[in-house]
C-alpha positions in Angstrom: -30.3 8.7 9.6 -29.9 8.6 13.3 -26.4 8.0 15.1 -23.9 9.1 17.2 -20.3 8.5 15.9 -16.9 9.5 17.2 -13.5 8.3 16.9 -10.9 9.2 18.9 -7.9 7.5 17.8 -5.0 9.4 16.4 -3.2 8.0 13.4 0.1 9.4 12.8 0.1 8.1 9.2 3.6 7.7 6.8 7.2 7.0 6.7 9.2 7.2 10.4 6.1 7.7 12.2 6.7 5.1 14.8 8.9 7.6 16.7 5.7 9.3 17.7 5.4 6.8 20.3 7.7 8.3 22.1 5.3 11.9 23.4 2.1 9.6 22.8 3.3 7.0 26.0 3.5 9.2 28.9 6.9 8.5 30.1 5.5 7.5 33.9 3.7 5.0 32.2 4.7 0.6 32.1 4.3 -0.4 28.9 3.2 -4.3 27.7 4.6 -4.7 24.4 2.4 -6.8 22.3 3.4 -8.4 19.1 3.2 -11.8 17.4 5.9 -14.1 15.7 8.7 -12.2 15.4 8.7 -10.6 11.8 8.8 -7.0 13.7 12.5 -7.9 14.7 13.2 -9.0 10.9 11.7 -6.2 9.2 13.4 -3.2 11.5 10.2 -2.5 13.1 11.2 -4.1 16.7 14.2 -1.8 16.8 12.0 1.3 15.7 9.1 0.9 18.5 12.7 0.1 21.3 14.1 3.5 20.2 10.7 4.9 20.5 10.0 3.9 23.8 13.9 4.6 25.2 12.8 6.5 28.2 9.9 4.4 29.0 10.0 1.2 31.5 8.6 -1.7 29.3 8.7 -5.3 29.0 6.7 -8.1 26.2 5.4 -10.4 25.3 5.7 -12.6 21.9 3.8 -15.4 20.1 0.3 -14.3 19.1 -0.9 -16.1 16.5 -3.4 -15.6 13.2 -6.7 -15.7 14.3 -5.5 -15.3 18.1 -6.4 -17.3 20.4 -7.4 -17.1 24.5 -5.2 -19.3 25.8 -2.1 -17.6 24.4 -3.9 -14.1 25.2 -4.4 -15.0 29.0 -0.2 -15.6 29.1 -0.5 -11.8 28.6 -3.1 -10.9 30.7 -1.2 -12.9 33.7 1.8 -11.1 33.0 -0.4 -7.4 32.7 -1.7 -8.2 36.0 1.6 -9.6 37.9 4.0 -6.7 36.1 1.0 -4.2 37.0 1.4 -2.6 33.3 -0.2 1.1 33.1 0.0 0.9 28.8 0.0 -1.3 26.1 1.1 -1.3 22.9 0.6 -3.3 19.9 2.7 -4.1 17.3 1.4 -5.8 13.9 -1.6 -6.5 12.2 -4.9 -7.5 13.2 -4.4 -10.4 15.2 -2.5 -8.6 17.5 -4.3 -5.7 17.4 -7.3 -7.6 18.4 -5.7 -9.5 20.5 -4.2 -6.7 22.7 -7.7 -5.4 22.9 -8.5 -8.4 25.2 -5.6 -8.0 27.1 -6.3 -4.5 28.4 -9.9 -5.4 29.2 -9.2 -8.6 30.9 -6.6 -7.3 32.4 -9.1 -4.8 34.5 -11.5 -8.2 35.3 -11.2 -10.3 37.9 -13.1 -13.3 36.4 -12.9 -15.5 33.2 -11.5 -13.5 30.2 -13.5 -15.4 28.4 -16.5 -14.0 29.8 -15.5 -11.2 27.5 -16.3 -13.2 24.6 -19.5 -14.7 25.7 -21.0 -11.4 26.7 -21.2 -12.4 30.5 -18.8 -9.3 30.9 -19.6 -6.0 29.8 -16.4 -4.1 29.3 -16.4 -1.0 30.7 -12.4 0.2 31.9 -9.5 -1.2 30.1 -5.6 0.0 30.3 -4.7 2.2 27.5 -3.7 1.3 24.2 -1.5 2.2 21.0 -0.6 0.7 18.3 1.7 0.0 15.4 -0.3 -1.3 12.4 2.4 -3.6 10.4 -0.4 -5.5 8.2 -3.4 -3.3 6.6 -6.6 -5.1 6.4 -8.9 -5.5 9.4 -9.2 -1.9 10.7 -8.5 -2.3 13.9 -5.9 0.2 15.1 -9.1 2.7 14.9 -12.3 0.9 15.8 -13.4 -0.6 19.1 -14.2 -4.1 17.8 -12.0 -7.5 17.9 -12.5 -11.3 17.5 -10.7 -13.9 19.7 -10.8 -17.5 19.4 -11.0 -20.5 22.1 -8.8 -23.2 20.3 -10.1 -26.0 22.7 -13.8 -25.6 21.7 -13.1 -23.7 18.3 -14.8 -21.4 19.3 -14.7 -17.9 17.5 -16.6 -14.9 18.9 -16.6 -10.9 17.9 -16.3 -8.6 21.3 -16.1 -4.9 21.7 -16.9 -1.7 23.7 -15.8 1.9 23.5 -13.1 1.8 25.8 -11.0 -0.8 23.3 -10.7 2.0 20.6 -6.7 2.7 20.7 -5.7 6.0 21.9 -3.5 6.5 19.0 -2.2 4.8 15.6 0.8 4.4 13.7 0.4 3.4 10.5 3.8 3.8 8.3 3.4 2.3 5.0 7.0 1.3 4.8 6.1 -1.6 6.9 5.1 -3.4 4.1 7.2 -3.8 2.3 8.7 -7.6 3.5 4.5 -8.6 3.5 4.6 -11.7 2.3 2.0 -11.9 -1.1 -0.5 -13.6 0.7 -1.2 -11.6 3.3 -1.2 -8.4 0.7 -4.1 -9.8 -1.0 -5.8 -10.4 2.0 -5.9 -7.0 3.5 -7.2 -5.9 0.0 -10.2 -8.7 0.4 -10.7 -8.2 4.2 -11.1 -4.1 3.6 -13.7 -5.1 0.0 -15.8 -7.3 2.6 -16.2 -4.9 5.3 -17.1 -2.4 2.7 -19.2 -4.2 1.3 -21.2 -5.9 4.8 -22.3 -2.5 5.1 -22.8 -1.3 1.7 -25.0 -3.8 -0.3 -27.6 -3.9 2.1 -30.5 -1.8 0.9 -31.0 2.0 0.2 -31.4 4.7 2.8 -30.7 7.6 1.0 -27.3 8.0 3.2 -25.3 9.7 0.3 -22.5 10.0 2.0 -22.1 6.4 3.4 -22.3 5.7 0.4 -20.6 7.7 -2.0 -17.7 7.3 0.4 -18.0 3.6 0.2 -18.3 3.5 -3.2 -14.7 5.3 -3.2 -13.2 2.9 -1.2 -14.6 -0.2 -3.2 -13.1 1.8 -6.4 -9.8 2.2 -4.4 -9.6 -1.5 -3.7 -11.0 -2.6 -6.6 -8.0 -0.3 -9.1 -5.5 -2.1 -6.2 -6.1 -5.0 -7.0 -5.7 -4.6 -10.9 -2.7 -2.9 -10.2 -1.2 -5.6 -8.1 1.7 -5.4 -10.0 2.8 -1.9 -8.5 2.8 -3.3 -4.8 6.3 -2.3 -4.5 5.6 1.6 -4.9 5.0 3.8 -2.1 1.4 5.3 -3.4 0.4 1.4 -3.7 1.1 1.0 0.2 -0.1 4.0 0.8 -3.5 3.9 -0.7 -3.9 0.3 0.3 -3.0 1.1 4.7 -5.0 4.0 4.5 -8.5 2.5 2.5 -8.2 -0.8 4.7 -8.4 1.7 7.8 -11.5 3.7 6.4 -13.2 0.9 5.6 -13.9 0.0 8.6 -13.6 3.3 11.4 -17.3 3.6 11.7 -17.8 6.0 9.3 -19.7 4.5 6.7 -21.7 2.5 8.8 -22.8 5.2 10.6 -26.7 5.7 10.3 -27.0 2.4 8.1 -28.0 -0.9 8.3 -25.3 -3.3 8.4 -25.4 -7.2 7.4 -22.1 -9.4 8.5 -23.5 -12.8 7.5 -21.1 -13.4 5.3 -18.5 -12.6 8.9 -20.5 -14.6 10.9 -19.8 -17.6 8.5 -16.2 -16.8 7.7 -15.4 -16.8 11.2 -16.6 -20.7 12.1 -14.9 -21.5 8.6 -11.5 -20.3 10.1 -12.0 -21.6 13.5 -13.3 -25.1 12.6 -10.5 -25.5 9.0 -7.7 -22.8 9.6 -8.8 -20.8 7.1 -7.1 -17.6 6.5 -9.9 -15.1 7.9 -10.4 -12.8 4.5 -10.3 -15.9 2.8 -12.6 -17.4 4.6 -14.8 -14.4 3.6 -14.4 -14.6 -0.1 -15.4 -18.4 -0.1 -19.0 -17.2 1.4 -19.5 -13.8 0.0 -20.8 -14.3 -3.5 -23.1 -17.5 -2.0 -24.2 -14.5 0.6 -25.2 -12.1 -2.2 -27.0 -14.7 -4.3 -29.1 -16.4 -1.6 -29.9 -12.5 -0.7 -30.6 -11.0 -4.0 -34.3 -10.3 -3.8 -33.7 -7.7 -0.8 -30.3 -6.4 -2.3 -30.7 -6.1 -5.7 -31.5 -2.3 -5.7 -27.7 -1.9 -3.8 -26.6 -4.3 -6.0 -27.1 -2.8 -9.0 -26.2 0.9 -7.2 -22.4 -0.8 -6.8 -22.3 -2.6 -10.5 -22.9 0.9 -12.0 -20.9 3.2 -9.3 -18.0 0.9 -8.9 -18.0 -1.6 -11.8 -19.4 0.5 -14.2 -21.6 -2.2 -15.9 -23.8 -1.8 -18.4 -27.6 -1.5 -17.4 -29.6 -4.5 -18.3 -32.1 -6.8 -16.5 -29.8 -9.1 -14.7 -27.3 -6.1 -13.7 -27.4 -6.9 -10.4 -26.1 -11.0 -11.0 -23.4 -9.3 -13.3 -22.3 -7.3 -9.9 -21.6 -10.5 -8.3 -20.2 -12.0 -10.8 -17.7 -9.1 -10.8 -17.3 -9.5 -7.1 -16.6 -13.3 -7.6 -14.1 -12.5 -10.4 -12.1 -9.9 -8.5 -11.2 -12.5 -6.1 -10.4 -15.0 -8.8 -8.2 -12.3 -10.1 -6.4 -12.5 -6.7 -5.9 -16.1 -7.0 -8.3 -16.3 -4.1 -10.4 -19.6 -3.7 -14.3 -19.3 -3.7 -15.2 -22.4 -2.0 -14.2 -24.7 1.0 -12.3 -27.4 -0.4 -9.9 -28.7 2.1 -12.3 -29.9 4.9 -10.8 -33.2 5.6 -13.0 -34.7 2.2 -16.3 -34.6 3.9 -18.6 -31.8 2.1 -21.5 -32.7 4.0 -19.9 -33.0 7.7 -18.2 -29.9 6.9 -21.7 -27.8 6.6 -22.8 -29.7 9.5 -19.8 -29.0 11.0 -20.5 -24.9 10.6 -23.9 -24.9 11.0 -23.7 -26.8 14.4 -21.3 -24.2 15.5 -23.8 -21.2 13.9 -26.2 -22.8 16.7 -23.9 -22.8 19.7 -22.9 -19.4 19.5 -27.0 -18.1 18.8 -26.0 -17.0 15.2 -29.8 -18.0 14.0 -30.8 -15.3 12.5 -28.2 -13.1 10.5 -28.1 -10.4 7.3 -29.1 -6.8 7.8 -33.2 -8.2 8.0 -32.7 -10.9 10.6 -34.0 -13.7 8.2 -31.1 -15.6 7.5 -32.3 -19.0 9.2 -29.5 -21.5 10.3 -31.7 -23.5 7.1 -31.3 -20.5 4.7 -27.1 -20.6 6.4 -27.5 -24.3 5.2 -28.6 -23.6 1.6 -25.8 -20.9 1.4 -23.0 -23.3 2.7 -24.4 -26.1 0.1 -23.1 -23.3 -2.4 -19.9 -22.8 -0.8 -18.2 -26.2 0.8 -17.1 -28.1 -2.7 
């Protein structure tokens, strides 16, 4: 192992937690309030970050979406540079999060924001920023990482620097309880695949990476059975604070990391509107089977640690069978199936879009060819 890892962020973590915005937002500061469709002002949350930020000067801005979206992001970037804005700080889940991660860095950038995106731009200043976390799942109130989308060219590209990591986190558990189901479930599948992208790779004798992300797989995995108790606090609770670990940095730290199945998922939701963990649950298992040969030692590592499978020749198939199952369990779809009835445009669609944006050669080895994508998709769009 060889790494450097920090993270700064501080979480203030549990119920009535959002009032420590008020001494984590220097008062001198102008804050940009960031936040998406309006369920904050439904579910009491809008009223808690206003009371937070009483002695603070502050304006917002509404309306990002799922999956967001430049040209709704560079409203707020016009209005960070015209209201000169020394602070920002989001409020929901990762969307916004992400989103407000491009506002503070193109709002430091005197060019295209989208040069961000396309790696044209190398972020190095950014405004300051907090958030709210209203929607477990993505880990981004504590990493330094986001994805933004370009609706016009469906285009959907991962960014990040070290100056995007929040400054601080507030991550109240209370929050959700007016989630709708749907987006539960996802935060439990988003936080299993970013587990598992840097998990089931192939062993390095980093004990523990992965002990700890065998935990966190157990945790989500006993979550999901227990679906049924999502109304109590430990549920919340457990859920928030797993979806956060999963992906700070910390178990990825020293390890090699795969994100095909990401890479995938992402031109799924950009090209068919697919929610983004679902998106991931459609490709994973097609992922794990096309890699088998190089992951079957990790494979079978995570159907005896976190399944607890039997040992037997073909333990490491059983793993993904599990892996499929769980999702099934969730009532989560495994395959593409709304793609306007075309299965065979559809891959062409994705793997066209693979090309554009240089994704030829994914997994942790490199040696997942835009053919070998091809063969994986075949699995996947029904």
């Amino acid at each position: 192992m060889k790494f450097s890892y920090s993270n700064s962020t501080r979480i203030h973590f549990g119920k009535e937690q959002t009032q420590s915005i008020a001494k984590e937002i220097p008062t001198d500061k102008k804050v940009l309030l960031i936040y998406g469709g309006g369920s904050i002002k439904k579910n009491g949350v809008y009223d808690q970050v206003k009371a937070a930020l009483a002695d603070h000067q502050w304006i917002e801005f509404s309306g990002v979406e799922p999956n967001p979206t430049v040209e709704t992001l560079d409203k707020a970037v016009a209005l960070a540079k015209s209201e000169q804005v020394d602070y920002v700080l989001a409020v929901g889940g990762g969307s916004v999060i992400d989103g407000s991660k491009y506002v503070v860095a193109a709002a430091l950038y005197d060019g295209d924001g989208w040069d961000i995106m396309t790696g044209k731009y190398r972020v190095k200043k950014a405004l300051p920023l907090g958030v709210v976390l209203t929607l477990p799942a993505t880990g981004s109130e504590s990493n330094s990482g986001g994805v933004v989308t370009k609706k016009a060219t469906q285009d959907k590209l991962p960014f990040g620097a070290p100056v995007l990591r929040p400054v601080f986190a507030v991550m109240d558990p209370d929050v959700m309880k007016t989630l709708p189901e749907r987006q539960l479930i996802n935060g439990i599948v988003d936080a299993w695949v970013h587990v598992c992208e840097q998990y089931l790779t192939y062993p390095t004798g980093a004990m523990v990476q992965d002990g700890y992300a065998e935990t966190l797989l157990r945790n989500l995995k006993f979550l999901a059975e227990q679906y049924d108790q999502r109304d109590s606090d430990s549920w919340r609770e457990n859920l928030m604070w797993t979806a956060n670990q999963a992906l700070n940095g910390l178990i990825g730290a020293g390890v090699p990391q795969d994100w095909a199945t990401h890479m995938m998922g992402h031109e799924i939701t950009a090209l068919y509107g697919v929610d983004h963990a679902r998106s991931l649950a459609m490709v994973h298992a097609s992922v794990l089977r096309h890699e088998i040969a190089t992951k079957r030692e990790k494979l079978e590592q995570m159907g005896r640690n976190v399944f607890a499978l039997d040992e037997s020749d073909n333990l490491a198939e059983a793993t993904i069978d599990a892996i499929e199952a769980l999702y099934r369990q969730l009532d989560v779809a495994t395959q593409l199936t709304d793609h306007q009835g075309d299965a065979a445009k559809a891959i062409d669609n994705i793997i066209q879009q693979l090309e554009t944006h240089r994704m030829l050669k994914l997994g942790e080895h490199r040696t997942i060819t835009l053919e070998q994508s091809r063969e994986i998709l075949k699995q996947v769009v029904a």
